[in-house]
C-alpha positions as CSV (number, residue, x, y, z in Angstrom):
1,X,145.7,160.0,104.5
2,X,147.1,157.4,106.8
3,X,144.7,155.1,109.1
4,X,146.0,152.6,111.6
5,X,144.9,149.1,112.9
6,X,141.9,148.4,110.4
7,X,139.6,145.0,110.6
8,X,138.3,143.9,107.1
9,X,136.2,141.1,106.4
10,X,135.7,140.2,102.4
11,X,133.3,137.9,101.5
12,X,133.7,136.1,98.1
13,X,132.6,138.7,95.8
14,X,134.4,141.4,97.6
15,X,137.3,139.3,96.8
16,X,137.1,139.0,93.6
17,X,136.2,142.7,92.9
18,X,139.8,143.3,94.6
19,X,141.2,141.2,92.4
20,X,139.4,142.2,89.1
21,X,140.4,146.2,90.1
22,X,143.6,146.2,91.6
23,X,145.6,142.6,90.7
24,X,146.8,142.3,87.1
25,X,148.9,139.5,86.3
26,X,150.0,139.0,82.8
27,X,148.4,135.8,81.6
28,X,146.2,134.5,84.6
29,X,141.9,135.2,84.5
30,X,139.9,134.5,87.6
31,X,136.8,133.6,86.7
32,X,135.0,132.2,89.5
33,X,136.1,132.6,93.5
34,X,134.6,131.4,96.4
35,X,135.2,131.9,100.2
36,X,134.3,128.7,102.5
37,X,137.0,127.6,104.7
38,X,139.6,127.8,102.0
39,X,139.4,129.7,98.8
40,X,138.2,127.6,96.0
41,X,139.6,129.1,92.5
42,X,139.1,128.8,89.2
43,X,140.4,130.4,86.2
44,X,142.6,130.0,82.8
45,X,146.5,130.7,82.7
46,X,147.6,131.2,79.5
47,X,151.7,130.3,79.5
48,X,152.2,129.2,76.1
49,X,148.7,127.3,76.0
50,X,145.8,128.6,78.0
51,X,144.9,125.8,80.4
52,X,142.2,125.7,82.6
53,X,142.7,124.7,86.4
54,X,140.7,124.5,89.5
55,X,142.7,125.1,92.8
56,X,141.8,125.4,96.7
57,X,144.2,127.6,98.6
58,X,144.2,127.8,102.3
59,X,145.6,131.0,104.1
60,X,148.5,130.4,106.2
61,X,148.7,133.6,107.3
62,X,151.2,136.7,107.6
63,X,155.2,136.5,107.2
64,X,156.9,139.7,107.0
65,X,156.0,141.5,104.2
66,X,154.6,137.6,102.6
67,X,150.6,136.7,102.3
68,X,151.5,132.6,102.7
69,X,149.4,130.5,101.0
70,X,149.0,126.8,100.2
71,X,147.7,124.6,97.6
72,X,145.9,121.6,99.4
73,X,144.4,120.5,96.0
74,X,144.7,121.7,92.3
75,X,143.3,120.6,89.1
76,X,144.4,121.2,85.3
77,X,141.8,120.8,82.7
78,X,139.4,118.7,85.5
79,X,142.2,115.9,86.1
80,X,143.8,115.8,89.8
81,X,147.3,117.0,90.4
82,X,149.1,114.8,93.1
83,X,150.7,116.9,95.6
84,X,154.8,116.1,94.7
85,X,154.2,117.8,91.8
86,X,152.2,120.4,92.7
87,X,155.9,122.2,93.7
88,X,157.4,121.7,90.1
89,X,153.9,122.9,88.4
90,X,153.9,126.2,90.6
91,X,157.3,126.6,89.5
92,X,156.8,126.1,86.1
93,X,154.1,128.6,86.3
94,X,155.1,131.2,88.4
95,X,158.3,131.2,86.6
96,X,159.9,135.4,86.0
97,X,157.4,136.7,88.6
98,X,160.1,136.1,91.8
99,X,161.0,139.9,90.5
100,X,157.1,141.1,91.2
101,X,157.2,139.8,95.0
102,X,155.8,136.2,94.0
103,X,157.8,133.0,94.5
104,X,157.4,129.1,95.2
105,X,158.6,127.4,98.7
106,X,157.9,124.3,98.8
107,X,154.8,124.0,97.9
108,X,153.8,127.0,98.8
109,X,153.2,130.4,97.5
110,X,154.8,133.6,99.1
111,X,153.0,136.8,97.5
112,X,155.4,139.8,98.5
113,X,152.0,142.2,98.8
114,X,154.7,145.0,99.3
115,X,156.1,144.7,95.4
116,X,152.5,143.8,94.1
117,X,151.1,146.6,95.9
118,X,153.7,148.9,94.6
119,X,151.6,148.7,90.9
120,X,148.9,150.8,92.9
121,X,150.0,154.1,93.3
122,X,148.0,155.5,95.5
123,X,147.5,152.6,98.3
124,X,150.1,151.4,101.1
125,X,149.0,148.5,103.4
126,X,150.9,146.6,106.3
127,X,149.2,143.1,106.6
128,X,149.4,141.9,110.4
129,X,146.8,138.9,110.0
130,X,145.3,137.3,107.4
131,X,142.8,134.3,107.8
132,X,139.8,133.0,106.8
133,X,136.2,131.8,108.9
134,X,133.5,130.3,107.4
135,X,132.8,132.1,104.2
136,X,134.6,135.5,105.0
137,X,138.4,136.4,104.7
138,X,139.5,138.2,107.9
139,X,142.0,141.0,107.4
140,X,144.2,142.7,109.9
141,X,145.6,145.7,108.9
142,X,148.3,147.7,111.5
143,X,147.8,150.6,109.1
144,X,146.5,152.5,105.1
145,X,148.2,155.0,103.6
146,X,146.1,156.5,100.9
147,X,147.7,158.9,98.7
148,X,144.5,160.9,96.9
149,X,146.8,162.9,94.9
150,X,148.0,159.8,92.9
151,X,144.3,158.0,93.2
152,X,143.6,158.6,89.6
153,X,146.5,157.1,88.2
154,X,146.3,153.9,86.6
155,X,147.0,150.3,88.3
156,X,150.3,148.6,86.2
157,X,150.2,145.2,85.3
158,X,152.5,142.7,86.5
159,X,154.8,141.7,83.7
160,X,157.7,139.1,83.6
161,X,161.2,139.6,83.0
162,X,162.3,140.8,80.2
163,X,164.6,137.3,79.4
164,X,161.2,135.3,79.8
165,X,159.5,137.8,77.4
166,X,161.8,136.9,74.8
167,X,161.3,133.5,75.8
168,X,157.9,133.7,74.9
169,X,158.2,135.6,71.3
170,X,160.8,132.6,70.3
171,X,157.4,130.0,71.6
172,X,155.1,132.3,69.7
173,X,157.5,132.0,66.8
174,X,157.7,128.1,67.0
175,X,153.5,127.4,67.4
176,X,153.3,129.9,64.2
177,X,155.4,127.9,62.2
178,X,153.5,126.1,59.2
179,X,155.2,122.6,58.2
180,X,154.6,119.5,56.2
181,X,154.4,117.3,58.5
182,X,156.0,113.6,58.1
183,X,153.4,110.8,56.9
184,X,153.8,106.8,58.0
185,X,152.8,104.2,59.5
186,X,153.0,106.2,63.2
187,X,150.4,108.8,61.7
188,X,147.9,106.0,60.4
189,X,148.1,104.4,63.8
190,X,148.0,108.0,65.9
191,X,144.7,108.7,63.8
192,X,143.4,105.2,64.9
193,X,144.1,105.4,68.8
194,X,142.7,109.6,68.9
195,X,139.6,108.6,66.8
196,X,139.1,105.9,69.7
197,X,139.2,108.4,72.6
198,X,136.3,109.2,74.5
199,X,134.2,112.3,73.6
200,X,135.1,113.7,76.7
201,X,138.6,113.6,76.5
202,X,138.9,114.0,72.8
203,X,140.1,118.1,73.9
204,X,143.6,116.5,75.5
205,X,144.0,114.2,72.6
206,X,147.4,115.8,72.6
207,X,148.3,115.7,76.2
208,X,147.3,112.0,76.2
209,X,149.4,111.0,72.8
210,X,152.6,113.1,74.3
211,X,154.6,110.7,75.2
212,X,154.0,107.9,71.9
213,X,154.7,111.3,69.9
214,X,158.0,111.6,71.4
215,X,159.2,108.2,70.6
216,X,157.7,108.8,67.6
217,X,159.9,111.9,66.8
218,X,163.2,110.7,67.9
219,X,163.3,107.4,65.9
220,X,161.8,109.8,62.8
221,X,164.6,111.9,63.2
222,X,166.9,108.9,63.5
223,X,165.8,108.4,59.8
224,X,166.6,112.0,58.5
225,X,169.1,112.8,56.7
226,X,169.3,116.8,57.9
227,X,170.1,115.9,61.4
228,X,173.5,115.8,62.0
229,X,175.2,112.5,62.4
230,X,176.8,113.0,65.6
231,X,173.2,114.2,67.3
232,X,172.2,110.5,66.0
233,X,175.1,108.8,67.4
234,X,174.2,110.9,70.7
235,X,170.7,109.7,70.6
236,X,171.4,106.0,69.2
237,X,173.8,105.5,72.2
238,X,171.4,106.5,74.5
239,X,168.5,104.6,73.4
240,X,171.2,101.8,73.7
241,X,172.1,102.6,77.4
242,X,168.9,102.5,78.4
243,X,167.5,99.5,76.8
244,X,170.3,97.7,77.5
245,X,169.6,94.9,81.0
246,X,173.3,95.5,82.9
247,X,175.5,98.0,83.6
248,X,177.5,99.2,80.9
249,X,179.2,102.1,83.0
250,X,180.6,101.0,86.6
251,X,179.5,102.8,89.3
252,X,182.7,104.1,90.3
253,X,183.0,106.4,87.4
254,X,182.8,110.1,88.3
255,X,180.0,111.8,87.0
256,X,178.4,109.6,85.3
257,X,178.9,106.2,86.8
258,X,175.5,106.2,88.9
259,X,173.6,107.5,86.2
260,X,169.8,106.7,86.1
261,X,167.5,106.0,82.6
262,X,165.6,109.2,83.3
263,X,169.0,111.5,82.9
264,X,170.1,109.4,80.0
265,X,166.7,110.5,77.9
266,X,166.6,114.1,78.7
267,X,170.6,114.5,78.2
268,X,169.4,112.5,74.7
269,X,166.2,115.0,74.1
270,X,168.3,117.9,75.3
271,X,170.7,117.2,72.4
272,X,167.8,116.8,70.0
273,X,166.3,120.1,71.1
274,X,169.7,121.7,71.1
275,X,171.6,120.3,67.6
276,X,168.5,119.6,65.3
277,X,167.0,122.5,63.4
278,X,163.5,123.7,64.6
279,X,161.8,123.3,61.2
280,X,163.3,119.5,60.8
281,X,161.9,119.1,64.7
282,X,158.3,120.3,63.7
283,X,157.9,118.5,60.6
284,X,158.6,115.0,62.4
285,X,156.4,115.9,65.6
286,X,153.2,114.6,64.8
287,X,151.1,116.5,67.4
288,X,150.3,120.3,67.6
289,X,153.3,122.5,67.5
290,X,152.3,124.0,71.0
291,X,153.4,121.0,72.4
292,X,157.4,120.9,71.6
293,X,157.4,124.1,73.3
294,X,156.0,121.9,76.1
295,X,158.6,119.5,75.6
296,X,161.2,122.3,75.5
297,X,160.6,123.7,78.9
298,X,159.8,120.2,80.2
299,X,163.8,119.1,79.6
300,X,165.2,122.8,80.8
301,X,163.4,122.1,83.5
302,X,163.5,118.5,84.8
303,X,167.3,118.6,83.2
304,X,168.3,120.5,86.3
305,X,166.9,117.8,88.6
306,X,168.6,114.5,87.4
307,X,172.2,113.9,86.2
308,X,171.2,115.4,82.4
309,X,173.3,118.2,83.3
310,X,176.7,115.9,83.7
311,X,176.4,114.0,80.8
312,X,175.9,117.3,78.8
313,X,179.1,118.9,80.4
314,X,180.7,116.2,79.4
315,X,179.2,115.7,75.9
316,X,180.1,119.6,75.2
317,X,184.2,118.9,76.4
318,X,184.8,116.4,74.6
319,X,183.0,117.7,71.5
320,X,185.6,121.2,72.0
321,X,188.4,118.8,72.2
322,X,187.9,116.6,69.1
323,X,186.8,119.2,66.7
């Protein structure tokens, strides 16, 4: 059954009964939408923790077979996300669903309604205008194809890749791994600054302590013996480079000649992350094992965006060559 140029108008509730019945994405739970000038969402995404956000989204409209939307302001756990990096958290996020039609641009979202669609069996849309007035969400539709035959077959649920999948079983191995973890003066003074914290932010104790516990676990590890002494010389040199008030490299130098601090410490954690067992990682990181997953995907990912990539080339030539 096919029906041409169709005028819908959603209000919020209609909206999120759409949602509820006919968009499954693996991982993300609406729980509360509301339709007034913008779309104000809320809801829990669960991509190795399951963090709550807040978001506002503003329609942009229709590009070929793309709903365009925009974040003009977002939240995660009730604390404000500034707009530059709004762009890496979508990506971060929305990372293995550009094969189910969904995919960052800037910082904005393209929702290929096409591919998404495609998980209901029985229903084909052409979108030719999308926008929202007051506290109803205008839809122009050229055309519906309803197939009844297939109406009773079930909706599928969006899944990721299957690489990001096995991503994810080697994260769910890591926060299921039960260590001693490594008492001294660090986890005296970590007690003393969390037991300090504010009732109301006592729940992103770990967040808050993220960066003190990564200084804490690399000068740990620079203490233990089961890391390999050539990761420490990696690390030690690094620490060195950055602390250190002039240039040590001239600027001439290919590669690695203009290199900032920033690329310097993640070519140093990458190393970490890559060389040092998981187990010896765990049992010096003094906050929740969820969060060296975090600071996992945090290197991978900003790695690509400063010169940690060069220096880790390089580090991986000449370690061919001189063994």
């Amino acid at each position: 059954m096919q029906i041409s140029n169709v005028d819908i108008k959603l209000n919020s509730d209609d909206l999120m009964s759409f949602i509820n019945d006919f968009v499954k994405i693996k991982g993300l739970e609406i729980k509360s939408l509301k339709i007034n000038n913008s779309i104000e969402v809320e809801g829990v995404f669960k991509k190795v923790l399951a963090l709550g956000f807040k978001a506002t989204l503003d329609i942009l409209g229709v590009e070929g077979d793309n709903l365009v939307i925009e974040f003009s302001k977002a939240k995660l756990m009730s604390v404000g996300i500034l707009k530059p990096f709004r762009k890496i958290g979508l990506k971060i996020a929305l990372k293995g669903f550009k094969n189910q039609g969904i995919l960052v641009k800037e910082d904005k979202i393209l929702v290929g309604y096409k591919k998404i669609l495609g998980n209901i069996p029985f229903l084909n849309l052409d979108f030719k205008e999308l926008k929202i007035q007051g506290e109803v969400l205008n839809i122009g539709l050229e055309k519906i194809d309803v197939e009844l035959s297939k109406i009773k077959e079930p909706v599928l649920e969006i899944e990721v890749r299957d690489d990001i999948e096995e991503e994810e079983k080697t994260d769910d191995y890591i926060m299921s791994i039960d260590v001693q973890k490594v008492e001294d003066m660090y986890t005296s003074s970590r007690e003393y600054v969390v037991n300090h914290i504010p009732d109301k932010a006592k729940d992103y104790k770990d967040y808050i302590m993220f960066l003190p516990d990564i200084v804490a676990l690399i000068f740990r590890l620079l203490k233990d013996n089961r890391v390999p002494m050539k990761t420490k010389a990696v690390v030690g040199a690094s620490l060195g480079y950055v602390v250190c008030p002039f240039d040590i490299l001239p600027d001439k130098i290919p590669f690695v000649g203009a290199l900032d601090d920033l690329s310097v410490i993640f070519f140093a954690l990458n190393r970490i992350i890559n060389d040092v067992d998981i187990n010896v990682i765990l049992e010096n990181w003094q906050g929740e094992n969820e969060f060296v997953v975090i600071l996992r995907k945090t290197v991978e990912f900003f790695s690509g965006f400063t010169g940690a990539n060069n220096l880790d080339n390089i580090y991986e030539v000449i370690d061919v060559i001189t063994n």
